[in-house]
DRENPA-3360 file (N, C-alpha, C; in nm, 2 decimals, always signed):
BEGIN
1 = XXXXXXXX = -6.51/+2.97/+0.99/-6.54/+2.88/+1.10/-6.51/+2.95/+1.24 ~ -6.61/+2.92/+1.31/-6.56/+2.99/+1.47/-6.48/+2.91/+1.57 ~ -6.46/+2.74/+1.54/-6.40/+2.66/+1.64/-6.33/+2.60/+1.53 ~ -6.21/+2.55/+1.57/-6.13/+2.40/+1.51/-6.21/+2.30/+1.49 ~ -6.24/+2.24/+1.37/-6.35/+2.16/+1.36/-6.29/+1.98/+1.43 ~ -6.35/+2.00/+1.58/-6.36/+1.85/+1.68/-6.45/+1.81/+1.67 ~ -6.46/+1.68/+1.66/-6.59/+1.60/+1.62/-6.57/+1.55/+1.71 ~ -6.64/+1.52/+1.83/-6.69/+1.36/+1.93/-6.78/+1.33/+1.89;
9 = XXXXXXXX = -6.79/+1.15/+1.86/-6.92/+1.11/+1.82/-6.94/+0.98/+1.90 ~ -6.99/+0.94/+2.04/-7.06/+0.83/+2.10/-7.11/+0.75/+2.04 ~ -7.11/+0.56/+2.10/-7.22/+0.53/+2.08/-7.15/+0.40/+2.12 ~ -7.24/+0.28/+2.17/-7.20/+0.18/+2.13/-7.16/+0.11/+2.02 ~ -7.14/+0.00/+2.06/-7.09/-0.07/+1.94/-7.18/-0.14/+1.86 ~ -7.16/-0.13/+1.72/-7.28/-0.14/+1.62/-7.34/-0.01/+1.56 ~ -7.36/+0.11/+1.61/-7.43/+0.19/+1.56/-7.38/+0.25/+1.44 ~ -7.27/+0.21/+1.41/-7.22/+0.31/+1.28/-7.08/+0.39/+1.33;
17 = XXXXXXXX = -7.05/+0.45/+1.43/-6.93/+0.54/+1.48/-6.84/+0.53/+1.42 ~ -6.81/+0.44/+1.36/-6.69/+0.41/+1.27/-6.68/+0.45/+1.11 ~ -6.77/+0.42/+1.08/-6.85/+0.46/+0.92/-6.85/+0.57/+0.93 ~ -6.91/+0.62/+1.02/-6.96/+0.74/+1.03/-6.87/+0.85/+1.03 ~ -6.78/+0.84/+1.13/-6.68/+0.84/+1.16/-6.54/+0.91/+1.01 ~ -6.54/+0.77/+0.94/-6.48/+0.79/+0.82/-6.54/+0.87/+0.67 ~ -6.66/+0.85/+0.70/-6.73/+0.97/+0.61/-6.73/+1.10/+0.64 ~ -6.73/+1.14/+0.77/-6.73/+1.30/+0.78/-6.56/+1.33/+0.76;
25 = XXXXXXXX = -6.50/+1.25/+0.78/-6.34/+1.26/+0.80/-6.33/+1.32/+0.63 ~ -6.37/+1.19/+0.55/-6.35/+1.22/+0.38/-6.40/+1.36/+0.33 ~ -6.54/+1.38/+0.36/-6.62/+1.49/+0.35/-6.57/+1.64/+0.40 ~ -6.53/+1.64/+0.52/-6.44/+1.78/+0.57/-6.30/+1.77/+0.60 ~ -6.23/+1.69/+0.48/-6.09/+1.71/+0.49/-6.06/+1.70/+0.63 ~ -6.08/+1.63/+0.71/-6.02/+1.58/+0.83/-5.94/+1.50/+0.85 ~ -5.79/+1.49/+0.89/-5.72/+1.39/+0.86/-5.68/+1.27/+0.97 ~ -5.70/+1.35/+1.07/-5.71/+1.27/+1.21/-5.85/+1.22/+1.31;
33 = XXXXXXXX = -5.83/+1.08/+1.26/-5.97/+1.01/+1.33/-5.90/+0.91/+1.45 ~ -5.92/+0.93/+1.56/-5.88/+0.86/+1.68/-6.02/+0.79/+1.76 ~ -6.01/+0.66/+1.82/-6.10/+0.55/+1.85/-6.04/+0.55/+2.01 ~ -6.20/+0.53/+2.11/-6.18/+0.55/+2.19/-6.09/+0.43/+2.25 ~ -6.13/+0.31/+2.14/-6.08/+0.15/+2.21/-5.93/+0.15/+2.20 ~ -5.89/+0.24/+2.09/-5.73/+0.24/+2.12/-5.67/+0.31/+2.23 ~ -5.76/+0.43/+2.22/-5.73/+0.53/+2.38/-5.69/+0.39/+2.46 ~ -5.82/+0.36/+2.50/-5.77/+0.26/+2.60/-5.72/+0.15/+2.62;
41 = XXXXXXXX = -5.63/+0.10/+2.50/-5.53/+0.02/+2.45/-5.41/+0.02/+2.52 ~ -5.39/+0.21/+2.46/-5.34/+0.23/+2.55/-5.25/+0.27/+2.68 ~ -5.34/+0.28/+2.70/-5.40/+0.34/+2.91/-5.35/+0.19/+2.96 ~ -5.40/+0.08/+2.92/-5.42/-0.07/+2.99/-5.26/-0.09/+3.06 ~ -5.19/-0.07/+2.99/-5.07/-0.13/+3.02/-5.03/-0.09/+3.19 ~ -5.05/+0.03/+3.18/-5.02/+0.06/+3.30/-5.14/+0.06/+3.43 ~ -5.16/-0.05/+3.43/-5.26/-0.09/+3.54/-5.29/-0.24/+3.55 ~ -5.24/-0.29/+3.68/-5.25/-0.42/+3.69/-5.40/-0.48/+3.61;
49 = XXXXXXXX = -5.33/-0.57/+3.63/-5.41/-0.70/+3.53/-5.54/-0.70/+3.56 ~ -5.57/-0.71/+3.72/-5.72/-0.66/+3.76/-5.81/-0.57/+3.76 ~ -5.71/-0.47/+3.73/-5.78/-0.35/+3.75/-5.92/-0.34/+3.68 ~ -6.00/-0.23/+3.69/-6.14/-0.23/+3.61/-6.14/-0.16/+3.44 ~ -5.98/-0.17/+3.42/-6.01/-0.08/+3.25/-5.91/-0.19/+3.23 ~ -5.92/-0.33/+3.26/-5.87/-0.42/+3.13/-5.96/-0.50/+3.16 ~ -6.10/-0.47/+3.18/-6.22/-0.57/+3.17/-6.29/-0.49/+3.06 ~ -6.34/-0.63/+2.96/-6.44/-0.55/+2.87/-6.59/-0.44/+2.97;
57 = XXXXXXXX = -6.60/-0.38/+2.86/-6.72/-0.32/+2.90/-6.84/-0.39/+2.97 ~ -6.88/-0.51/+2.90/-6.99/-0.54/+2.96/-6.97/-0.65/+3.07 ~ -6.81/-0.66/+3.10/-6.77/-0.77/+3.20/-6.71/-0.69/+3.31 ~ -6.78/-0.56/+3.29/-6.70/-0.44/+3.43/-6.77/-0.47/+3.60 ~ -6.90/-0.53/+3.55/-6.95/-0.54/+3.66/-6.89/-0.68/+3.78 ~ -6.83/-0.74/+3.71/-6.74/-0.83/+3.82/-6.69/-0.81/+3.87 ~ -6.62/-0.68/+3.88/-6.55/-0.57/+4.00/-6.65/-0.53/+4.14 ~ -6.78/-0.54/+4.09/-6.87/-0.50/+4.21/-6.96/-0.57/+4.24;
65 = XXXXXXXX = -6.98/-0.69/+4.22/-7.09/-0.81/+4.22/-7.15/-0.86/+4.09 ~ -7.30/-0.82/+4.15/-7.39/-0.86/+4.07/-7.37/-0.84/+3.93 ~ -7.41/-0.92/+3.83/-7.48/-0.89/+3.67/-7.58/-0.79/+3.67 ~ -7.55/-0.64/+3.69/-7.67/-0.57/+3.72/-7.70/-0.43/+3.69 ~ -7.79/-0.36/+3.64/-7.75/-0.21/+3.60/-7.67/-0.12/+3.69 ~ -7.67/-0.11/+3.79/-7.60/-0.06/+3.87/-7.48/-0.08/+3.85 ~ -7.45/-0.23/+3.85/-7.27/-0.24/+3.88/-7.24/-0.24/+3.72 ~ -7.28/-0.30/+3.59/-7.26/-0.27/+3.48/-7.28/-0.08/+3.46;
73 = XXXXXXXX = -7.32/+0.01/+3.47/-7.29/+0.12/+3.51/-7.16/+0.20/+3.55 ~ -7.13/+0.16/+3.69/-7.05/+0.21/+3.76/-6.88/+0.12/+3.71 ~ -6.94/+0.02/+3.61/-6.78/-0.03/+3.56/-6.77/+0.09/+3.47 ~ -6.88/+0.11/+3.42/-6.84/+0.17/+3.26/-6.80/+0.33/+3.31 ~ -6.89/+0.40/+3.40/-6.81/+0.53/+3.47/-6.70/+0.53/+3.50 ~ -6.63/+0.42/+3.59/-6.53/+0.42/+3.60/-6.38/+0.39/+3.53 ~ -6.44/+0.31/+3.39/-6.35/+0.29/+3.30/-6.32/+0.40/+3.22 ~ -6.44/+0.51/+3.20/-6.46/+0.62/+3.15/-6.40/+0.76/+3.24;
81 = XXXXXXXX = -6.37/+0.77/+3.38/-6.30/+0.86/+3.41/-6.17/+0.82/+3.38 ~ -6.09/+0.76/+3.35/-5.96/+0.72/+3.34/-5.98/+0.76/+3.17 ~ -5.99/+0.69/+3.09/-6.03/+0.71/+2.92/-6.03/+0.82/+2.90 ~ -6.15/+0.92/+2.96/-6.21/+1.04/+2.94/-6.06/+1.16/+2.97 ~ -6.01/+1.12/+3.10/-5.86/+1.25/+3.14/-5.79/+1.22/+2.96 ~ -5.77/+1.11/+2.91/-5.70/+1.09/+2.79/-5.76/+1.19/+2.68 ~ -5.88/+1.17/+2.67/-5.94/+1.22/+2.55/-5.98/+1.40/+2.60 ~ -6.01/+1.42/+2.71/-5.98/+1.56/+2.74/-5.89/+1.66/+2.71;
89 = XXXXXXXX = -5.74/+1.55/+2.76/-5.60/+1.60/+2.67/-5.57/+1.62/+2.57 ~ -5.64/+1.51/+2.50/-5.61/+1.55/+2.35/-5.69/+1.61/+2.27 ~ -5.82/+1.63/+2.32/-5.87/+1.73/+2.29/-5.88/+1.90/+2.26 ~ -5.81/+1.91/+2.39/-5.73/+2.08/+2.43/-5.61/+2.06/+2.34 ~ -5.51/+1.95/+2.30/-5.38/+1.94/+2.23/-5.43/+1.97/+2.11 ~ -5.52/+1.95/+2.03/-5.59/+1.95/+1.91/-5.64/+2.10/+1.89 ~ -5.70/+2.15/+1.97/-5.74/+2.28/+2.01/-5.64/+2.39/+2.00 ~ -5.51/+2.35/+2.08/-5.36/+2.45/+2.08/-5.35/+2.44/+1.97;
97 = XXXXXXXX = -5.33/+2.30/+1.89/-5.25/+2.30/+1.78/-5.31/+2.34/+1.65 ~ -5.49/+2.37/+1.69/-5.54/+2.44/+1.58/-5.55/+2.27/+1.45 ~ -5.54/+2.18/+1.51/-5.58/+2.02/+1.44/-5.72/+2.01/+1.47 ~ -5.81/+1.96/+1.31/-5.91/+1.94/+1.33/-5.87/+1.76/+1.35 ~ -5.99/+1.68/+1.43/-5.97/+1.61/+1.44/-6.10/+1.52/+1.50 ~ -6.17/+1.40/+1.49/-6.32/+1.32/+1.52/-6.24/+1.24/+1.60 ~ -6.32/+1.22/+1.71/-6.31/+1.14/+1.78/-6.40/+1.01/+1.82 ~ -6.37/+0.89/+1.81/-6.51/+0.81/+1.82/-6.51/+0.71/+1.91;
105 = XXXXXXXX = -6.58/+0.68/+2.03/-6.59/+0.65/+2.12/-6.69/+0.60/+2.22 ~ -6.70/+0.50/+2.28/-6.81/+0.39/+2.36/-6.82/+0.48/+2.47 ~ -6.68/+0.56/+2.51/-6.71/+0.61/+2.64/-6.76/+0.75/+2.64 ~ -6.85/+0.83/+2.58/-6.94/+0.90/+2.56/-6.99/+0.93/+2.67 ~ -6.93/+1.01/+2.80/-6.99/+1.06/+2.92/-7.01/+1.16/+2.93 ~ -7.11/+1.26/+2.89/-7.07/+1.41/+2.87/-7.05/+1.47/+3.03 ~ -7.09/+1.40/+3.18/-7.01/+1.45/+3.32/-6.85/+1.50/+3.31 ~ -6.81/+1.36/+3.26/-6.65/+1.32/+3.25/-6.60/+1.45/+3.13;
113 = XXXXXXXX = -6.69/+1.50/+3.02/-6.62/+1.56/+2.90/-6.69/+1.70/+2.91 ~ -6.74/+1.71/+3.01/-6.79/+1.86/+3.03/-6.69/+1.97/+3.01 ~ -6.60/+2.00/+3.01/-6.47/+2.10/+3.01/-6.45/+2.11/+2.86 ~ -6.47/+2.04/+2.76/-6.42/+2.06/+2.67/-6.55/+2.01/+2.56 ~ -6.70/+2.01/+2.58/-6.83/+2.00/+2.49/-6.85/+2.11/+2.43 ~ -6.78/+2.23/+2.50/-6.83/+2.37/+2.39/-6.73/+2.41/+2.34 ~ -6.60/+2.36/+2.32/-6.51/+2.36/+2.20/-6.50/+2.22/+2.09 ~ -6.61/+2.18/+2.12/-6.63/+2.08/+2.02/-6.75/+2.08/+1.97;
121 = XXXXXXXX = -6.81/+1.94/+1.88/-6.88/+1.93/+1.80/-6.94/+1.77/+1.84 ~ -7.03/+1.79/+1.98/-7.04/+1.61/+2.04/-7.16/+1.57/+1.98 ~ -7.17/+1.46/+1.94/-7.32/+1.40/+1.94/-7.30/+1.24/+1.96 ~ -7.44/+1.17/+1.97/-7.44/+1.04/+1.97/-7.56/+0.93/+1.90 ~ -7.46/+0.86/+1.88/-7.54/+0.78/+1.73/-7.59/+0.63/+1.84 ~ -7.75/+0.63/+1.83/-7.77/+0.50/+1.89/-7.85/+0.42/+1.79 ~ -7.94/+0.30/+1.82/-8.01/+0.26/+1.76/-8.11/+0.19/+1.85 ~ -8.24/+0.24/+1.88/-8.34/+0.22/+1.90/-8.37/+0.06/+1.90;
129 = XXXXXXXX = -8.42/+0.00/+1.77/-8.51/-0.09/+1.73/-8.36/-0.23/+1.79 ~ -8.40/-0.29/+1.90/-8.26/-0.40/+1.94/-8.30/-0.48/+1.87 ~ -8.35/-0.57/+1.78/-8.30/-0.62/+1.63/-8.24/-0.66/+1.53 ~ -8.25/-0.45/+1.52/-8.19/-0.37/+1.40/-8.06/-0.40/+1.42 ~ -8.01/-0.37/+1.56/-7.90/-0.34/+1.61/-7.80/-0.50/+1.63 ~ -7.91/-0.60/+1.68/-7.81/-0.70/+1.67/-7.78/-0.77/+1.55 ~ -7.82/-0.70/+1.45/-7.81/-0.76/+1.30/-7.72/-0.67/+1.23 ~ -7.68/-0.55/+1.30/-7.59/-0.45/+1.25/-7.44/-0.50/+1.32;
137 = XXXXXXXX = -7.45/-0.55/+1.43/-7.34/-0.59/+1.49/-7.27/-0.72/+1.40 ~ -7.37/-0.82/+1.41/-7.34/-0.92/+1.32/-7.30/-0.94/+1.18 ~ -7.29/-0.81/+1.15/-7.26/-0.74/+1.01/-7.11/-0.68/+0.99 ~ -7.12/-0.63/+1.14/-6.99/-0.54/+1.11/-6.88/-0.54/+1.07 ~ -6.84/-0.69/+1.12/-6.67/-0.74/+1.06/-6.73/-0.74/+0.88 ~ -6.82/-0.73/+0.82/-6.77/-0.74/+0.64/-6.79/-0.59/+0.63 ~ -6.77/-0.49/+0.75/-6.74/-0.35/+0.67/-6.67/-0.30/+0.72 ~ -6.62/-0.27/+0.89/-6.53/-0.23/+0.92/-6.43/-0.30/+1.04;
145 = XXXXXXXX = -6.45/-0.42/+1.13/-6.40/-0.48/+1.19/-6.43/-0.62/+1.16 ~ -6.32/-0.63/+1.03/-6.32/-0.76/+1.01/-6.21/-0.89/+1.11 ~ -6.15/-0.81/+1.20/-6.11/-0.94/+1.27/-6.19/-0.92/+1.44 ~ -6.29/-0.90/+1.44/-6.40/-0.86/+1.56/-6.52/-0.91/+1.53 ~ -6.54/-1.02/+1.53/-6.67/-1.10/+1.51/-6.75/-1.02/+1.60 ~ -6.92/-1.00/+1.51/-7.00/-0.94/+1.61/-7.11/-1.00/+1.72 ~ -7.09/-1.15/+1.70/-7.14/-1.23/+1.76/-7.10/-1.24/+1.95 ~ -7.00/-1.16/+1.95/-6.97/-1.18/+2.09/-7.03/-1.04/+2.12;
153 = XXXXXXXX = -7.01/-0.97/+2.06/-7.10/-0.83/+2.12/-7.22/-0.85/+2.12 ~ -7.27/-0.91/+2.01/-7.43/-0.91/+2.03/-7.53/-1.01/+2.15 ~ -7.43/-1.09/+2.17/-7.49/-1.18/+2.31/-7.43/-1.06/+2.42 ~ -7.36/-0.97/+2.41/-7.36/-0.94/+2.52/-7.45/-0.79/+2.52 ~ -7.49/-0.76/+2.45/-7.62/-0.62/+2.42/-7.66/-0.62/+2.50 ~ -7.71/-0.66/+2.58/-7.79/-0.62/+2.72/-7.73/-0.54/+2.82 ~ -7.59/-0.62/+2.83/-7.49/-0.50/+2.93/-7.47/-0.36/+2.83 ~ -7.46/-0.37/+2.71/-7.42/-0.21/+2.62/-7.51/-0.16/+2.64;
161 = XXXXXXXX = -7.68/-0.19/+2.64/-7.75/-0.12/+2.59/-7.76/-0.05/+2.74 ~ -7.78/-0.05/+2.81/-7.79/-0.03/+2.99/-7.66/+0.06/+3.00 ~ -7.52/+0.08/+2.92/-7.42/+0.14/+2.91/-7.52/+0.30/+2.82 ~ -7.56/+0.25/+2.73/-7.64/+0.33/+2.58/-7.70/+0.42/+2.70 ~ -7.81/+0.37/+2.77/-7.92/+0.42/+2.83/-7.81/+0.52/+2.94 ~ -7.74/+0.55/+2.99/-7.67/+0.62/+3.08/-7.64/+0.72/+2.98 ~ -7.57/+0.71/+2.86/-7.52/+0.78/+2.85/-7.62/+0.93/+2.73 ~ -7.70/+0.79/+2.66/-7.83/+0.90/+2.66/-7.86/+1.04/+2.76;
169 = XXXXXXXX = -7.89/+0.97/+2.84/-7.95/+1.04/+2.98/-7.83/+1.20/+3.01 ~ -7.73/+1.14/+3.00/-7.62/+1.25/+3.02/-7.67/+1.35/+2.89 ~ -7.71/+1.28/+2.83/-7.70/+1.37/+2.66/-7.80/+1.50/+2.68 ~ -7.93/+1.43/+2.75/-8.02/+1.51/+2.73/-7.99/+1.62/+2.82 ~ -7.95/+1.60/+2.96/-7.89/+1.70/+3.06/-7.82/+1.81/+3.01 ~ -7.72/+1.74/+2.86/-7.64/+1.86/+2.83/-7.70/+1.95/+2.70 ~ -7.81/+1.88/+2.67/-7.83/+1.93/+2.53/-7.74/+1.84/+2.42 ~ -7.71/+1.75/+2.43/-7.64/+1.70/+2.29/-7.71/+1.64/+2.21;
177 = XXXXXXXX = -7.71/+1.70/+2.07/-7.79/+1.61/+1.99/-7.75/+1.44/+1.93 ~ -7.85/+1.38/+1.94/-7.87/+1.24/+1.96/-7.93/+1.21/+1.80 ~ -7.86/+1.08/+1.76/-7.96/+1.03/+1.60/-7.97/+0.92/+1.61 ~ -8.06/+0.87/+1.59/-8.11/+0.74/+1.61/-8.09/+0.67/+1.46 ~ -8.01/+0.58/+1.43/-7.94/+0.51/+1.32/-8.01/+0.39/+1.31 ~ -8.16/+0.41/+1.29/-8.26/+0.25/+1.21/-8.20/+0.33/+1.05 ~ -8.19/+0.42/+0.95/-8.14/+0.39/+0.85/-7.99/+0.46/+0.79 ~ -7.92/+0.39/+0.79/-7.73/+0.49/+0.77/-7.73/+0.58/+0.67;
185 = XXXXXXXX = -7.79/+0.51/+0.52/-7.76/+0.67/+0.44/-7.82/+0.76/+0.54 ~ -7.96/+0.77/+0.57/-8.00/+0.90/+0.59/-7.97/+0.96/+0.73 ~ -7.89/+0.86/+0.86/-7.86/+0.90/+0.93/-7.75/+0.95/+0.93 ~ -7.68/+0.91/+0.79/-7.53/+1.01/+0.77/-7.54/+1.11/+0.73 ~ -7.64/+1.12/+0.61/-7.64/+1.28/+0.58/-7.65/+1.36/+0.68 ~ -7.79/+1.32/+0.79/-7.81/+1.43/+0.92/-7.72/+1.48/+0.97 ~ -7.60/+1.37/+0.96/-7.50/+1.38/+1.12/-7.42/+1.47/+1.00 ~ -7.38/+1.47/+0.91/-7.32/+1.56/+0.83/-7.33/+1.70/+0.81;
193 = XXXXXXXX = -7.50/+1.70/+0.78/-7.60/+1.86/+0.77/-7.56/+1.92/+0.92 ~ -7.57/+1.85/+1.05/-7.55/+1.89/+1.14/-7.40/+1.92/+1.17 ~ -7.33/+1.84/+1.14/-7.16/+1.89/+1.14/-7.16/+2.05/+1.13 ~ -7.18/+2.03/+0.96/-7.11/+2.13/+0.88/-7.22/+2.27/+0.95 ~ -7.36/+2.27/+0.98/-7.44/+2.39/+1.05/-7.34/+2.44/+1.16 ~ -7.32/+2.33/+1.22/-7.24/+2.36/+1.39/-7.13/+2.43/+1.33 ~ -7.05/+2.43/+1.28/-6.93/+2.48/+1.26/-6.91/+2.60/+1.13 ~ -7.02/+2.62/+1.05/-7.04/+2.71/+0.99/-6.99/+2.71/+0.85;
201 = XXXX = -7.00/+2.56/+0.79/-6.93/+2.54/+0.69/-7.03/+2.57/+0.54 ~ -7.03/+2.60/+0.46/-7.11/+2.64/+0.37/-7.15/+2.50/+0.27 ~ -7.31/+2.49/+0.32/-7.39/+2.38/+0.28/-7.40/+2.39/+0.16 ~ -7.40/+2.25/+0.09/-7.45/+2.23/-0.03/-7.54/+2.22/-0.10;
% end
């Protein structure tokens, strides 16, 4: 292998990140899987109660007005330069320490994670078909967040997806490959075939 095998894997919530997440973990002896929502778990404490990183994601835009792309936007940048210095850190710490380790995470900004995209292994898992997706959210607590009903995420999809669409955009700027998750077995294999190519691990 030519890098420490780092996985970052983006996406909103619903698309699989977690699953996904835990399958490549099993599959390449990975033992360390860290979640961006704990990063910012956290981070919270030390920032007054108002601040804009103890508002959910899609309630960031009450910091700047309107209900609106712009200010839902500029919550989630800014929740994500604070997050992102965390995951930067421990990225390079993982790197010294020669620890493979995935990382999975909403705040998926490759601006913010530019320093450290070519010692890793970034991609991001969306889902196209908004349906598919609010039926995968409403699913999620019977497979991996069962005390996270997905009913409160899924009324609020409109602010994620507007979150989704930004960070796309960053993706294509950097070259990051992107998988669009309408079906999980086969979108797990990909993201796996592509792992193990990127890092040079001998395919099966």
């Amino acid at each position: 292998m030519e890098k420490v095998p780092i996985i970052i894997i983006g996406g909103i919530p619903g698309v699989g990140k977690t699953s996904i997440s835990g399958y490549l973990a099993r599959q390449l002896n990975i033992n360390i899987v860290l979640s961006g929502d704990y990063i910012r778990e956290i981070i919270r404490p030390f920032f007054p109660e108002d601040h804009v990183i103890n508002f959910s994601v899609y309630e960031t835009w009450k910091k700047y007005g309107e209900n609106n792309e712009e200010n839902v936007i500029n919550g989630f940048l800014n929740q994500g330069e604070i997050i992102n210095k965390a995951t930067n850190a421990t990225v390079k710490r993982a790197i010294s320490n020669g620890e493979p380790i995935i990382i999975e995470t909403l705040y998926f900004i490759p601006d913010q994670l530019k320093d450290i995209l070519k010692e890793t292994v970034p991609l991001y898992i969306y889902i196209s078909d908004y349906e598919t997706h609010v039926k995968r959210l409403n699913e999620r607590e019977k497979f991996t967040h069962s005390g996270s009903p997905g009913i409160r995420l899924s009324s609020n999809l409109p602010n994620y997806r507007k979150v989704m669409d930004e960070s796309i955009r960053q993706c294509y700027s950097y070259g990051i490959k992107i998988f669009n998750n309408l079906e999980y077995d086969e979108t797990r294999d990909k993201i796996l075939s592509f792992v193990k190519e990127t890092l040079h691990y001998d395919i099966e």
